[in-house]
RODO-2510 file (C-alpha; in nm, 4 decimals, decimal comma):
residues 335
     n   res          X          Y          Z
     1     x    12,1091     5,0744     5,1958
     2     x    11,8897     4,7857     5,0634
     3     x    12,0856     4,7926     4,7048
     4     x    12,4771     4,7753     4,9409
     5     x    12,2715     4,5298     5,1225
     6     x    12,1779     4,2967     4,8181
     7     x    12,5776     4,3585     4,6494
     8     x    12,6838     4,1869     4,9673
     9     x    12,5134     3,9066     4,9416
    10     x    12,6110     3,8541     4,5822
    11     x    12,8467     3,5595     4,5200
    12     x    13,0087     3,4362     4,2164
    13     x    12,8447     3,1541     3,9619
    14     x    12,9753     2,8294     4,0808
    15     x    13,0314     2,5419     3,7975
    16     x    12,8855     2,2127     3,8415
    17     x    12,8878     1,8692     3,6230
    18     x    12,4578     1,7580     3,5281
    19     x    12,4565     1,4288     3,3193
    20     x    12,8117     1,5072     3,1796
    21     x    12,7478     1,8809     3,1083
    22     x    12,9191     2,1809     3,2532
    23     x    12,6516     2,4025     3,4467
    24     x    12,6335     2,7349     3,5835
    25     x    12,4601     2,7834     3,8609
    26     x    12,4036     3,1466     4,0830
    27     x    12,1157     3,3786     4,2686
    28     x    12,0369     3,7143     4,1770
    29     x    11,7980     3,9065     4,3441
    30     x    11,6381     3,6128     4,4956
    31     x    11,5844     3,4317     4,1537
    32     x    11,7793     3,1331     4,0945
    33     x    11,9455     3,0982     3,7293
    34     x    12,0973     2,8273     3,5014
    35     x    12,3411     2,8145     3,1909
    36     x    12,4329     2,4976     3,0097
    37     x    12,7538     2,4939     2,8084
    38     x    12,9936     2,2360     2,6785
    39     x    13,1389     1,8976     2,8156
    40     x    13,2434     1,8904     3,1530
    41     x    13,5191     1,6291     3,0581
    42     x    13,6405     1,9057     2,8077
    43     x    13,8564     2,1449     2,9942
    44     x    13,8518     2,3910     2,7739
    45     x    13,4848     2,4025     2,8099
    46     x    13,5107     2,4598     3,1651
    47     x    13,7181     2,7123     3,1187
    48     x    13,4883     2,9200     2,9081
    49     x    13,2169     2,8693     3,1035
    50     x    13,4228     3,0004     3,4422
    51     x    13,5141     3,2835     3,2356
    52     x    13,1456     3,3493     3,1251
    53     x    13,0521     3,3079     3,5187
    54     x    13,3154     3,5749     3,5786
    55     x    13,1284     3,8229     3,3185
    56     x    12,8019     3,7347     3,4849
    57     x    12,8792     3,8259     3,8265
    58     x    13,0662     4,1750     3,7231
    59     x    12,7491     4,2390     3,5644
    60     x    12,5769     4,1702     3,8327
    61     x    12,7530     4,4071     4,0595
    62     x    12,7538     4,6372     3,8230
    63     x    12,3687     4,6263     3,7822
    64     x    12,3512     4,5188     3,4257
    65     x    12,2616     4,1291     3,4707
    66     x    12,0700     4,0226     3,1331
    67     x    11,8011     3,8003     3,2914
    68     x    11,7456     3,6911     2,9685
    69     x    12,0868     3,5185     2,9545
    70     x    12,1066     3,5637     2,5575
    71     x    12,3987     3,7711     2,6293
    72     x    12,5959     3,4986     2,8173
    73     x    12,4674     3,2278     2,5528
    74     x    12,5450     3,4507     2,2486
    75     x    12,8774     3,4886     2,3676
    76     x    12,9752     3,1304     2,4811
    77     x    12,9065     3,0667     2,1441
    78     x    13,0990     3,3322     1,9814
    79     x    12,8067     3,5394     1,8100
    80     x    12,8331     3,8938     1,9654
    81     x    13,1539     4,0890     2,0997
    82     x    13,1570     4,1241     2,5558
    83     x    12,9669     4,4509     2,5967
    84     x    13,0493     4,6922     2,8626
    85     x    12,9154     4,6728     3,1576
    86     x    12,8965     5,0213     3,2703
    87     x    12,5611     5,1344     3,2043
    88     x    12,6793     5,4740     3,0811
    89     x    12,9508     5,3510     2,8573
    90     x    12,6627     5,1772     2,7049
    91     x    12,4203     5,4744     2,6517
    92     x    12,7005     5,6518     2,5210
    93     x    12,7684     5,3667     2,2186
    94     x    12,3615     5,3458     2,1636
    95     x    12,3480     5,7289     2,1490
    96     x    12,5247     5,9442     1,8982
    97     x    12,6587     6,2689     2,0351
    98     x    12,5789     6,5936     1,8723
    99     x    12,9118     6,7461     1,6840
   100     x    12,9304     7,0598     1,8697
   101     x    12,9775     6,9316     2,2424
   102     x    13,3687     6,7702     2,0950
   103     x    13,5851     6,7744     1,8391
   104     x    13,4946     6,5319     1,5029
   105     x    13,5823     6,1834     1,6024
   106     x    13,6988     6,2022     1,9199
   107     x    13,4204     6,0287     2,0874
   108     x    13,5050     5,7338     1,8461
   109     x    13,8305     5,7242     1,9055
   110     x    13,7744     5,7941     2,2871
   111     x    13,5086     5,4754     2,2773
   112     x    13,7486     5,2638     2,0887
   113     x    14,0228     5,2490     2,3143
   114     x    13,8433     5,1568     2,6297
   115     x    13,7211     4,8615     2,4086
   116     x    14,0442     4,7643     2,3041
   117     x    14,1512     4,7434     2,6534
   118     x    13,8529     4,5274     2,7292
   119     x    13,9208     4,3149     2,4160
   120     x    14,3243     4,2870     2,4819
   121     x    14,2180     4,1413     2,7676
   122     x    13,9900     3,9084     2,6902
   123     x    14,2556     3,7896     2,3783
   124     x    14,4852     3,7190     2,6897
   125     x    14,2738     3,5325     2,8869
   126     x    14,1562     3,3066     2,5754
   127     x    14,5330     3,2821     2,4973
   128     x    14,7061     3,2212     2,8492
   129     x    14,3672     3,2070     3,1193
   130     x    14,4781     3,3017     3,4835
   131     x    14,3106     3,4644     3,7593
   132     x    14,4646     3,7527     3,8001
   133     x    14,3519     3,8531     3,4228
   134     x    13,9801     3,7281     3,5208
   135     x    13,9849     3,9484     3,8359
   136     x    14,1384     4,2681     3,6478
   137     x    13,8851     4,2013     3,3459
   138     x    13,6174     4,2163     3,6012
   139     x    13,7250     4,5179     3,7894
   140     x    13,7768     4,6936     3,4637
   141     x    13,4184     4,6420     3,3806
   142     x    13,2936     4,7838     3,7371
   143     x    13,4983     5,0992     3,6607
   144     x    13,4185     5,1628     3,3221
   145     x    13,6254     5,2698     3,0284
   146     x    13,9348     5,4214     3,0599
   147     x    14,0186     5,6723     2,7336
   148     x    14,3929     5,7906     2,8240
   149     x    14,6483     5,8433     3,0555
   150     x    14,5302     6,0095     3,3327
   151     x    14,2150     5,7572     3,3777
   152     x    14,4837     5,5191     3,3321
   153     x    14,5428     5,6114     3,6881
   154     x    14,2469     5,7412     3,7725
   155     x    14,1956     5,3670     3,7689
   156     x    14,4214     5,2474     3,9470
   157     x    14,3301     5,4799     4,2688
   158     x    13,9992     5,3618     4,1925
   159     x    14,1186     5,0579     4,3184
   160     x    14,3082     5,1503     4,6161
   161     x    14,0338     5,4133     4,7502
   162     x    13,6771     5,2689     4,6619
   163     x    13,7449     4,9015     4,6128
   164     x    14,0297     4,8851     4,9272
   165     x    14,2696     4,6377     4,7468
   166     x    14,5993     4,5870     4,8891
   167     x    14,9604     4,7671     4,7195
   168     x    15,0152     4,4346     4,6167
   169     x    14,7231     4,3147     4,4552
   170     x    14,7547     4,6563     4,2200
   171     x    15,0894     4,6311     4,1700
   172     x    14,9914     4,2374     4,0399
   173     x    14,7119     4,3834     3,8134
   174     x    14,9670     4,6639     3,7191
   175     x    15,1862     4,4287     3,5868
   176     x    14,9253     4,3016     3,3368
   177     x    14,7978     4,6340     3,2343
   178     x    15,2183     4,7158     3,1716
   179     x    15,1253     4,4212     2,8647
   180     x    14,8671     4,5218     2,7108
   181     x    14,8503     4,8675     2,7126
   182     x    15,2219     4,9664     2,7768
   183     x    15,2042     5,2927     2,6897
   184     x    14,9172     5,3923     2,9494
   185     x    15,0538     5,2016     3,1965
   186     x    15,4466     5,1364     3,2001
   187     x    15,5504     5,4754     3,3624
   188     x    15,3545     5,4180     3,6715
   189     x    15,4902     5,2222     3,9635
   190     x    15,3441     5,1875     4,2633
   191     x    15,5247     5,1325     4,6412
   192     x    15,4364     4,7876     4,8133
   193     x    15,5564     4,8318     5,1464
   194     x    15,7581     4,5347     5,2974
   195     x    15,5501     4,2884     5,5007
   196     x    15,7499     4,1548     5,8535
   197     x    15,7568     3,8244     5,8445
   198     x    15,7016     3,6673     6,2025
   199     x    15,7960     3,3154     6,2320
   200     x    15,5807     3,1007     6,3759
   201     x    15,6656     2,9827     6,7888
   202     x    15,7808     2,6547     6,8954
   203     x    15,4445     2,6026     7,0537
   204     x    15,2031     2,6770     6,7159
   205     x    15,4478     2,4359     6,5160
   206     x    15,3305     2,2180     6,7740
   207     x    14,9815     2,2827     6,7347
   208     x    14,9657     2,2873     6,3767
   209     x    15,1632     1,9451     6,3210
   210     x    14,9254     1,8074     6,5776
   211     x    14,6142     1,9546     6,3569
   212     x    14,7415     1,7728     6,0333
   213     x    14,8202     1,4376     6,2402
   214     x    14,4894     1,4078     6,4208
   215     x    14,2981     1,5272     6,0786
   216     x    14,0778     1,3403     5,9031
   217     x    14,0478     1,4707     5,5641
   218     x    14,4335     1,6067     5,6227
   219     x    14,6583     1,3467     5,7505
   220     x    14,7850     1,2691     5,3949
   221     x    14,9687     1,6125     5,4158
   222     x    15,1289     1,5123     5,7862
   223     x    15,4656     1,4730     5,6286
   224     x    15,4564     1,7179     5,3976
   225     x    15,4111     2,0002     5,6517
   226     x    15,6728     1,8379     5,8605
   227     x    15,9441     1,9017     5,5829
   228     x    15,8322     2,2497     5,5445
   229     x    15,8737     2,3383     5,8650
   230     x    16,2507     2,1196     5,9432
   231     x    16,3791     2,2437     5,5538
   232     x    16,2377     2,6086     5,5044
   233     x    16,2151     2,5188     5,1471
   234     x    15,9352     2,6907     4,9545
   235     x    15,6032     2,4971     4,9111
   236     x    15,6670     2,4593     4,4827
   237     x    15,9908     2,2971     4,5802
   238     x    15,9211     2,0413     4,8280
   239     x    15,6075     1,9753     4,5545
   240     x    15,9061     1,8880     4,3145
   241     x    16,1143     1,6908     4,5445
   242     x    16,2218     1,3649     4,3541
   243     x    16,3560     1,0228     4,5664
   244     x    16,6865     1,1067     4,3598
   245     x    16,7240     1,4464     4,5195
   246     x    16,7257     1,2605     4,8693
   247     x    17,0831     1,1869     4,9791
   248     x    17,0565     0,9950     5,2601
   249     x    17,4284     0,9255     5,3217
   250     x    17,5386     1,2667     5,2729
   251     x    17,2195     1,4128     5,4683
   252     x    17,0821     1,6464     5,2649
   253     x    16,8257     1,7507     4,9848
   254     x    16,9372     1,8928     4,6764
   255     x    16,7228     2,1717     4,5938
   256     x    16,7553     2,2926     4,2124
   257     x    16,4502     2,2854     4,1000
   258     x    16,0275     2,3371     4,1804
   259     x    15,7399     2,2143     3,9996
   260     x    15,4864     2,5412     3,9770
   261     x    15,2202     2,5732     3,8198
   262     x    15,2152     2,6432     3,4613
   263     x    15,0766     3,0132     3,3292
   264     x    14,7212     2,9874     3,2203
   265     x    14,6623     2,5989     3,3593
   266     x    14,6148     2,5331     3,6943
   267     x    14,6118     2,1801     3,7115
   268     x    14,8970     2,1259     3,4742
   269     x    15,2488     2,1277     3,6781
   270     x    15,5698     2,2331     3,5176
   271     x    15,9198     2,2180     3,6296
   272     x    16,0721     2,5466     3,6607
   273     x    16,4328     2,6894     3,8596
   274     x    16,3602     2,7445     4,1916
   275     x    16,2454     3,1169     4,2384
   276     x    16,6176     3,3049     4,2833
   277     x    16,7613     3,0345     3,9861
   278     x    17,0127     2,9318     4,1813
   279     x    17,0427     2,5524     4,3534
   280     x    17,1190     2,4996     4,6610
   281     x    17,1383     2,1487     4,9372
   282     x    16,9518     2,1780     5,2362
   283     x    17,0627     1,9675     5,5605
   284     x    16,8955     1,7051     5,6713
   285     x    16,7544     1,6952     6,0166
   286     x    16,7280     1,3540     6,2614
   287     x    16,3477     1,4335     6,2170
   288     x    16,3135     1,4445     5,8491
   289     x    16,5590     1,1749     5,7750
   290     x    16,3391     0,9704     5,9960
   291     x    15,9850     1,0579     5,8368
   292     x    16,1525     0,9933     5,4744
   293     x    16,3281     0,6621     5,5891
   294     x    15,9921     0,5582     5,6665
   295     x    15,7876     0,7087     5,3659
   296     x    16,0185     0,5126     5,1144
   297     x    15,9809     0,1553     5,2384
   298     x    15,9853    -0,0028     4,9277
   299     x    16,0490     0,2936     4,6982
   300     x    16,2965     0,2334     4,4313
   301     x    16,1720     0,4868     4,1496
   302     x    16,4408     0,7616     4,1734
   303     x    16,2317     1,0038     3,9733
   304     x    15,9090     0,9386     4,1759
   305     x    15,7885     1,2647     4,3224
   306     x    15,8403     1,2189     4,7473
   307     x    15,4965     1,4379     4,8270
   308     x    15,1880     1,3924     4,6321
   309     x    14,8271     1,4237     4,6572
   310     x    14,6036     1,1230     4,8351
   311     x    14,5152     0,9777     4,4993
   312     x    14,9480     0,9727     4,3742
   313     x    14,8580     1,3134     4,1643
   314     x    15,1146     1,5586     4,2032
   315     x    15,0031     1,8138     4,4697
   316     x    14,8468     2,1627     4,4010
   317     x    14,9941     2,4385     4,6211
   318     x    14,6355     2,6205     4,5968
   319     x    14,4301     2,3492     4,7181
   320     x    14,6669     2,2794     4,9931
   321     x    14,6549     2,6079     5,1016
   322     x    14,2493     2,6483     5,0704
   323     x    14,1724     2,3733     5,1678
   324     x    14,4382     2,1977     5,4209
   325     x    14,6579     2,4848     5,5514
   326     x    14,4365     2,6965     5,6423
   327     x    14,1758     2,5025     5,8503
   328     x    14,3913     2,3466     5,9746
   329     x    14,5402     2,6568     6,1367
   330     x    14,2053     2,8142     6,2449
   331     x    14,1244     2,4875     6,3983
   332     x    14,4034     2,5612     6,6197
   333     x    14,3585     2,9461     6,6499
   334     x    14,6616     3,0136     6,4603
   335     x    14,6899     3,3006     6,2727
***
């Protein structure tokens, strides 16, 4: 009970900037730790380190945490290969197996492939970083090494059963594992059972347009929510929206386009096709017309973006949702 106790209280390595350096910064078993690396100007710096912070805290879960940190350093700076974090997967590398108890070379082989897993991943994440690699990465190194086939899904209701993730999220991580190990992976499919989608009531519009307006830290995003809710158009395209897609005459928006995020960078944005590839022009309600009359004023860049961020940046979907959407609804008891 003591050692659930402790997991729970476990949270991940957060990543702050000390006299221009990227630091790591967590608490394991009461004991507060450090790890220097990089520029935190350098974003591919950051992104190491976040990926190293990622290792730390499976390893921590897992009960393998090198207190020493010349595990984290050694591999931040590219000296020594990501061990496994299973604590029998490593006894059974350290400790050779007599010949009788299995056939000549299978334990190698057996051994190698849950590496190469481990490693495929990791060349991914260098190569394209997103979260959903960081998050399978880490749950693969909780479970341990998976040899074949059948722990192929072995793993997989691993993840249902004893770690309660959603259809969903495993049919995400699926998707990744269908990449790098396609032959494991590509025959299994798994059923993600339709989600109703309840609208929200006159009333909680209401409520959560108030919450944005009356905001302190979220007024920016007062218009922005209003054209999601009189347009229906998806977050990434509103993000998009352009002063030349705005027709006021004809009363509409065209819609043929979204800026999402791009694969592996967060904070870059990319224009993309909107989501079914197909354009479309949404009508133009007295409400919005009148909110975008009024944003414009003075506007006469047809290719500035209509909704950005306080400081003119483009706006990040993620953010908005952390950070805006949400408190803004449990401020109002919305769910």
């Amino acid at each position: 009970m003591v050692e659930k106790s402790k997991q729970r209280k476990l949270r991940p390595p957060t990543q702050e900037e000390d006299r221009g350096r990227c630091r790591l910064r967590w608490t394991y078993e009461g004991k507060r730790y450090g790890l220097y690396w990089g520029r935190y100007d350098n974003p591919k710096d950051r992104a190491r380190l976040d990926l190293c912070g990622t290792m730390i805290y499976q390893d921590c879960l897992a009960g393998v945490f090198d207190d020493s940190l010349h595990r984290y350093q050694s591999w931040l700076k590219g000296e020594a290969p990501v061990v496994q974090a299973d604590p029998t997967a490593t006894a059974a590398v350290s400790q050779p197996q007599p010949a009788a108890t299995s056939p000549a070379g299978s334990t190698k082989r057996a051994q190698t492939a849950s590496v190469s897993l481990e490693k495929l991943l990791i060349q991914r994440i260098e190569r394209n970083r997103t979260a959903v690699d960081e998050g399978l990465l880490g749950i693969l190194r909780v479970f341990g090494p998976v040899r074949n086939q059948k722990e192929a899904r072995s793993f997989l209701r691993w993840m249902e059963q004893e770690r309660g993730l959603s259809p969903s999220s495993i049919d995400c991580y699926l998707d990744v594992l269908k990449v790098v190990k396609r032959d494991w992976f590509m025959d299994i499919k798994i059923r993600v059972p339709e989600k109703p989608i309840r609208p929200f009531s006159t009333d909680e519009v209401q409520k959560i347009l108030a919450a944005f307006k009356r905001s302190r830290y979220y007024r920016h995003y007062y218009d922005f929510v209003v054209a999601m809710f009189e347009t229906g158009c998806r977050p990434s395209e509103l993000i998009g929206l352009r002063w030349r897609d705005v027709d006021f005459k004809g009363q509409r928006l065209a819609v043929f386009e979204s800026l999402g995020r791009h694969e592996g960078k967060s904070h870059v944005r990319k224009r993309k096709p909107t989501k079914t590839c197909q354009g479309r022009y949404v009508p133009m309600s007295s409400t919005l017309e009148a909110m975008l009359n009024n944003k414009k004023g003075q506007q006469t860049n047809a290719d500035d973006l209509v909704f950005t961020a306080p400081k003119g940046w483009p706006l990040r979907d993620h953010d908005f949702n952390r950070r805006a959407w949400h408190r803004c609804l449990e401020d109002v008891g919305v769910e």
